[in-house]
Biopython code that builds the backbone (N, CA, C, O; Angstrom):
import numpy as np
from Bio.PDB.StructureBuilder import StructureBuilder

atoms = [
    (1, "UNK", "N", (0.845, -1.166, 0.000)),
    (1, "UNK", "CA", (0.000, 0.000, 0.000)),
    (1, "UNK", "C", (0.894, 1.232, 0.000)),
    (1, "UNK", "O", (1.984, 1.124, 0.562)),
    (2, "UNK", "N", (0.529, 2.505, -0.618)),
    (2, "UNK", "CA", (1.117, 3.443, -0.700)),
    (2, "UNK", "C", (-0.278, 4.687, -0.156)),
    (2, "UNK", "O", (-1.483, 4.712, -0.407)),
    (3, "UNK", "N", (0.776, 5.748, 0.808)),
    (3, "UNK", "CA", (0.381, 6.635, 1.454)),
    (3, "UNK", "C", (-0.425, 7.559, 0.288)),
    (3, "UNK", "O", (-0.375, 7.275, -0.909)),
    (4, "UNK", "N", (-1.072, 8.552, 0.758)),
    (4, "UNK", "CA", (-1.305, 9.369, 0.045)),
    (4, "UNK", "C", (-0.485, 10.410, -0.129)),
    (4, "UNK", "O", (0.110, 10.618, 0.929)),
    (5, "UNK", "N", (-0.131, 11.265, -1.087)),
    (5, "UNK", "CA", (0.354, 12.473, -1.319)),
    (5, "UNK", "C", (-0.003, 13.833, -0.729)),
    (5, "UNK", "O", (-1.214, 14.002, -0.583)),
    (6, "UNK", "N", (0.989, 15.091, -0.266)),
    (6, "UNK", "CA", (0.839, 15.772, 0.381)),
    (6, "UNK", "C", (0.240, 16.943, -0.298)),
    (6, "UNK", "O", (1.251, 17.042, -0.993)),
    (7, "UNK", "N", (-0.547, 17.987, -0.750)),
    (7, "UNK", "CA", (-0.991, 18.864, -0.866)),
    (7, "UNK", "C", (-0.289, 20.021, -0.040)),
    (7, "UNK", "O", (0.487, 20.104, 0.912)),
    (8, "UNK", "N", (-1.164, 21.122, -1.153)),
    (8, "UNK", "CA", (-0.715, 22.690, -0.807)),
    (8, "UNK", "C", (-1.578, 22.750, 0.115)),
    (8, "UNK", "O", (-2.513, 23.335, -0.431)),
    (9, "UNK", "N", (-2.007, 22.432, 1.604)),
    (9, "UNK", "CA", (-3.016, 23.109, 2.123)),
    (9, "UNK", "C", (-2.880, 21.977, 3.597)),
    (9, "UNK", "O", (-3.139, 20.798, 3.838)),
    (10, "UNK", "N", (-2.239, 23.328, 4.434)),
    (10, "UNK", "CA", (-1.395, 22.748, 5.757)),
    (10, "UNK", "C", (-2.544, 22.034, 6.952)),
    (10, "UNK", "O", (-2.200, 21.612, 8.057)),
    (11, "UNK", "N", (-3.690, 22.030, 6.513)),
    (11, "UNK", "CA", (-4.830, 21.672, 7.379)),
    (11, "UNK", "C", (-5.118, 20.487, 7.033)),
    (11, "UNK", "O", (-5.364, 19.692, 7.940)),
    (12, "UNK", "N", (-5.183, 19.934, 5.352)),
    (12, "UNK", "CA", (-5.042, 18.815, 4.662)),
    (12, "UNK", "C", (-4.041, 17.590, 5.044)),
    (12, "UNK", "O", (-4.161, 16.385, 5.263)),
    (13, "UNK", "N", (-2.852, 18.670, 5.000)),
    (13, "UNK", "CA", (-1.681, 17.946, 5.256)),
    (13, "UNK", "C", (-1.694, 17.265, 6.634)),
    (13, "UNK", "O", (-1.111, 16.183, 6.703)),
    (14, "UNK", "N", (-2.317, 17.781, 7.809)),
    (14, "UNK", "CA", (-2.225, 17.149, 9.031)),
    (14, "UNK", "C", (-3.300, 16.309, 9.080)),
    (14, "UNK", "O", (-3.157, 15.597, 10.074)),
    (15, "UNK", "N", (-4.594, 15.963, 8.333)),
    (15, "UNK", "CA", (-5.560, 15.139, 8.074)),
    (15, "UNK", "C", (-4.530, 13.505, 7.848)),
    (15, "UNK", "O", (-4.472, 12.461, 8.498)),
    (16, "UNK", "N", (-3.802, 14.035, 6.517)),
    (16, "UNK", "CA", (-3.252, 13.016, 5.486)),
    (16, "UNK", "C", (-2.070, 12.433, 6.666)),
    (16, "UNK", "O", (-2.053, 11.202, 6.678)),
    (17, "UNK", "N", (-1.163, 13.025, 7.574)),
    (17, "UNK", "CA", (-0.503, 12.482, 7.941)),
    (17, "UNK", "C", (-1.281, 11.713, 9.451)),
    (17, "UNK", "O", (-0.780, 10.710, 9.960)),
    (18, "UNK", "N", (-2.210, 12.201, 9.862)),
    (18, "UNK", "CA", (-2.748, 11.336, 10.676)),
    (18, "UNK", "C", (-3.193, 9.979, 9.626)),
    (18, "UNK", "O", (-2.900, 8.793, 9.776)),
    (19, "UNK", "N", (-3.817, 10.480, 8.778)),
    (19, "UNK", "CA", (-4.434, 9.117, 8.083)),
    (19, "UNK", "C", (-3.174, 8.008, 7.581)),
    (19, "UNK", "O", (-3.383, 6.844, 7.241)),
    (20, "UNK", "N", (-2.408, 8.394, 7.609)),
    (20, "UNK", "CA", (-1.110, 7.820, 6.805)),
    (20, "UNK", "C", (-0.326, 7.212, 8.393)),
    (20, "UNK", "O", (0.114, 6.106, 8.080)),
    (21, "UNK", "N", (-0.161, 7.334, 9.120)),
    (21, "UNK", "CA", (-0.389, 6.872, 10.560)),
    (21, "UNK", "C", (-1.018, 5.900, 10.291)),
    (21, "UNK", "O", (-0.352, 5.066, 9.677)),
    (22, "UNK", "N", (-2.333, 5.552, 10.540)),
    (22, "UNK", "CA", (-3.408, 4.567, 10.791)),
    (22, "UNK", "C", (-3.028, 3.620, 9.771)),
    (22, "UNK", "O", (-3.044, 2.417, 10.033)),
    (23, "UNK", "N", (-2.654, 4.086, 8.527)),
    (23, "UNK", "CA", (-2.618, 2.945, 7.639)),
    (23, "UNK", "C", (-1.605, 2.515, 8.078)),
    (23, "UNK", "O", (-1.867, 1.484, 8.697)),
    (24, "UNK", "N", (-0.639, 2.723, 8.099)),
    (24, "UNK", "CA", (0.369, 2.033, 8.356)),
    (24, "UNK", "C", (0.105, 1.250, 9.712)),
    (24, "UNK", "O", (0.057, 0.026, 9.584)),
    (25, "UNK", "N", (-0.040, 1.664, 10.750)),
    (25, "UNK", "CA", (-0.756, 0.356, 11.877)),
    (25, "UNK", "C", (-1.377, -0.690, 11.125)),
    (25, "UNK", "O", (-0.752, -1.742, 10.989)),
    (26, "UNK", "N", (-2.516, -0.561, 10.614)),
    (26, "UNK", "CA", (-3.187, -1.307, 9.784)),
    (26, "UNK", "C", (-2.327, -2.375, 8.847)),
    (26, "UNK", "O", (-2.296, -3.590, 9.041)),
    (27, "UNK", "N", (-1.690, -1.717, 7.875)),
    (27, "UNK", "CA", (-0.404, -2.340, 7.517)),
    (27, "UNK", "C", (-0.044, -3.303, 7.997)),
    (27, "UNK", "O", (-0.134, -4.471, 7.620)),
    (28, "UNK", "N", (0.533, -2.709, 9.156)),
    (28, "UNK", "CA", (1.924, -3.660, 10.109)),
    (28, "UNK", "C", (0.742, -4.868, 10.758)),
    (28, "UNK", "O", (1.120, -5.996, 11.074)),
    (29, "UNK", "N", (-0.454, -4.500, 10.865)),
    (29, "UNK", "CA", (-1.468, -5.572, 11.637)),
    (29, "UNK", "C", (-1.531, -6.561, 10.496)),
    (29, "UNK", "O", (-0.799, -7.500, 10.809)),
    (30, "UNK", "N", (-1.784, -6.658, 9.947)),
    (30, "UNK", "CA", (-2.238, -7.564, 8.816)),
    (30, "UNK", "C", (-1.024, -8.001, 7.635)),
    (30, "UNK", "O", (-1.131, -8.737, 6.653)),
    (31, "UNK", "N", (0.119, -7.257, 8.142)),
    (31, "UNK", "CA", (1.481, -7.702, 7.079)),
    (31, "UNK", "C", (1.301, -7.828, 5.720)),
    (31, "UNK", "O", (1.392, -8.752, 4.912)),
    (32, "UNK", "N", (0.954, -6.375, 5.669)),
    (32, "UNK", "CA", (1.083, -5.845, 4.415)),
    (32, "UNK", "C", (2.426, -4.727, 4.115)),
    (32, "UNK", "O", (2.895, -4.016, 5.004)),
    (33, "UNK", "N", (2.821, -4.738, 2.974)),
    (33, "UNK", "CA", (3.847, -3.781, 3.005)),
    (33, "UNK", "C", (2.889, -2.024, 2.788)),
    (33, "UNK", "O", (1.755, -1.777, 2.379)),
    (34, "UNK", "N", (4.187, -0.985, 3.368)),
    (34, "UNK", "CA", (3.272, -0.151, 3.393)),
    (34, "UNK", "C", (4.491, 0.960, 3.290)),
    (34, "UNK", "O", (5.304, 1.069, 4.208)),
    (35, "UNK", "N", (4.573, 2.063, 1.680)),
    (35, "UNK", "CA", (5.205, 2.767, 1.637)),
    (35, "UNK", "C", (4.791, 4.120, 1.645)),
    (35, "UNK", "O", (3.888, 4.585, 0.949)),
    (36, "UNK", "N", (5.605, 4.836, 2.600)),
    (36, "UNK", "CA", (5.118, 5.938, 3.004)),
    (36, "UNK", "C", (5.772, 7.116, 2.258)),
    (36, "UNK", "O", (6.831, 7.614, 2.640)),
    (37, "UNK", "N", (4.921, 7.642, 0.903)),
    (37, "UNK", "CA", (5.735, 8.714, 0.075)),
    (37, "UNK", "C", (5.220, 9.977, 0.914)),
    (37, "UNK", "O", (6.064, 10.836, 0.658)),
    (38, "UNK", "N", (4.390, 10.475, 1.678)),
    (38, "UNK", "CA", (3.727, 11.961, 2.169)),
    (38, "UNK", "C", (5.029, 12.447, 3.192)),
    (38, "UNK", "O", (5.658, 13.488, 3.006)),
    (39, "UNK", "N", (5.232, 11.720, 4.028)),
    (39, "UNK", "CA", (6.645, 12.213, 4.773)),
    (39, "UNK", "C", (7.804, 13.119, 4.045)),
    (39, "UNK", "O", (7.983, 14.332, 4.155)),
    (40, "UNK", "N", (8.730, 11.905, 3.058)),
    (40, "UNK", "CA", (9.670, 13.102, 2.391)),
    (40, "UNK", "C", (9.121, 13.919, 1.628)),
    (40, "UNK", "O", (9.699, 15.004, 1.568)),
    (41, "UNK", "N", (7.971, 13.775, 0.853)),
    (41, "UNK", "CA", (7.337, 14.825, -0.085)),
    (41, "UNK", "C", (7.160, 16.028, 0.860)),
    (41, "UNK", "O", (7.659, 17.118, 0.579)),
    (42, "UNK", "N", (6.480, 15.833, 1.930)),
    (42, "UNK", "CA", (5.824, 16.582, 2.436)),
    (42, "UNK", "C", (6.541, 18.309, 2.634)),
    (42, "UNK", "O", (5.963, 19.383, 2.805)),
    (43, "UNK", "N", (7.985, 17.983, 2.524)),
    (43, "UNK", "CA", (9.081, 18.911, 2.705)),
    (43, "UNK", "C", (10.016, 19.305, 1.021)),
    (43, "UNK", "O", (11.056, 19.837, 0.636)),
    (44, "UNK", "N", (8.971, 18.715, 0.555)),
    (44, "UNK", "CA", (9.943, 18.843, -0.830)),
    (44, "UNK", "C", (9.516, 20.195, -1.690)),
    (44, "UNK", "O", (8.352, 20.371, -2.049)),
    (45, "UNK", "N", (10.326, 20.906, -1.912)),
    (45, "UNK", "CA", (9.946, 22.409, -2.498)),
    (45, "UNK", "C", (9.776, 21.738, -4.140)),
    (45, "UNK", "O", (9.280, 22.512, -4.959)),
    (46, "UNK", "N", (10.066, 20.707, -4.504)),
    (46, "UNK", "CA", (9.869, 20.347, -5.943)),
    (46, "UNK", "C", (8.299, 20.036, -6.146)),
    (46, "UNK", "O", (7.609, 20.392, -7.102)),
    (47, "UNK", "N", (7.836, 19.168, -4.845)),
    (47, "UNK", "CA", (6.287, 18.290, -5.213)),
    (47, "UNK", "C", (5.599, 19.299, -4.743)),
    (47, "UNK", "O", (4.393, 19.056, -4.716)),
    (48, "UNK", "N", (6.109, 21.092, -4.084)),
    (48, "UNK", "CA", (4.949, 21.488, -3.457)),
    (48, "UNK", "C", (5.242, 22.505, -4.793)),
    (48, "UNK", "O", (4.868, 23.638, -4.489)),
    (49, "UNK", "N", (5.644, 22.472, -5.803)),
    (49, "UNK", "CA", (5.277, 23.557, -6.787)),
    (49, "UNK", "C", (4.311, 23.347, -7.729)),
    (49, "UNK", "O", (4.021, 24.240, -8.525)),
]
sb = StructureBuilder()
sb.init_structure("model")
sb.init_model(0)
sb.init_chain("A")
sb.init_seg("    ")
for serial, (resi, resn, name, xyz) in enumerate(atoms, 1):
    if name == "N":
        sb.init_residue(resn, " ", resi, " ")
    sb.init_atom(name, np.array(xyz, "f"), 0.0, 1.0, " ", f" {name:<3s}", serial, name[0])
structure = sb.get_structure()
């Protein structure tokens, strides 16, 4: 499973990283793999243009 992507909109962004949290529990419960792209994006001046 892959996280969702981070958006221009810092209220969004703390939605997505709670939700991106949970999945990953979820994930790790059921041993699934689970890659988390919203973290480094989240800081990237390239994906926020």
């Amino acid at each position: 499973m892959i996280s969702s992507l981070p958006v221009d909109d810092a209220q969004n962004n703390i939605r997505i990283a709670n939700l991106s949290d949970d999945f990953f529990q979820v994930c790790m419960q059921l041993n699934v793999p689970y890659l988390d792209v919203f973290t480094p994006l989240k800081t990237s001046e390239n994906w926020l243009q």
